[in-house]
N, C-alpha and C positions, 0 to 999 in steps of 0.2 A: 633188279628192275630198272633203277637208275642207268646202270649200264648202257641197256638195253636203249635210251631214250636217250643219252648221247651219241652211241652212235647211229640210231637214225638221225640226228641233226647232222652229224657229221657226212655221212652220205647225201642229204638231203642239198648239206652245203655244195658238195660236188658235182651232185646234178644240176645245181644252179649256174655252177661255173663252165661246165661244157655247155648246158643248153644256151650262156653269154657267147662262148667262143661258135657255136652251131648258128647260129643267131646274126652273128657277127661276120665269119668265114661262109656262108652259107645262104641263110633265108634269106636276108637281104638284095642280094646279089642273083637270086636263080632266074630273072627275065632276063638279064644279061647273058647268064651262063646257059641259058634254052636257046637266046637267039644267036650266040657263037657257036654253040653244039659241042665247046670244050672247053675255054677259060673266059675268065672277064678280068680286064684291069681296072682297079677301082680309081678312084680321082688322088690316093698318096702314093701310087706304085704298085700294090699288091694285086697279085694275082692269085685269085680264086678260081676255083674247080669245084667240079660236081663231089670231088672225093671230100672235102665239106661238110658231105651229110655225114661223114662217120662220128663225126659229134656227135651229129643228135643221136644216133644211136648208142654211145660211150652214155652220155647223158639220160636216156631211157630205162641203161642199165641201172648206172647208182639212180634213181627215183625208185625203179622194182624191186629194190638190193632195200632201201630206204622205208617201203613201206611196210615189205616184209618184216625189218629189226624190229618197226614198230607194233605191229598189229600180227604179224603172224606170230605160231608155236607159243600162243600164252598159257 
């Protein structure tokens, strides 16, 4: 059972880190990226795109991956 509740933390951890990087590559930036209609340069150099969202989607996963270990097949 312990198992089990390390690795939801562990995935838990991971959804954290993509939904940072979604967050960061992505939410922030999507009035810029609607009103280009393809990239936005931020104010350090980088350029963001819509393809950005696939964090949150990566990020979506380990949370459903995460709640599962913990609360599903008991």
């Amino acid at each position: 059972m312990r198992r089990f509740r390390i690795k939801a933390i562990v995935l838990a951890l991971f959804a954290g880190l993509f939904g940072f990087v979604f967050y960061e590559r992505y939410w922030i930036w999507r009035d810029c990226i609607a009103a280009s209609q393809s990239s936005c340069v931020t104010p350090d150099g980088s350029n963001v795109t819509e393809g950005g969202m696939v964090w949150g989607v990566i990020a979506l996963g380990f949370l459903a991956a995460a709640l599962i270990a913990q609360f599903g097949r008991r």
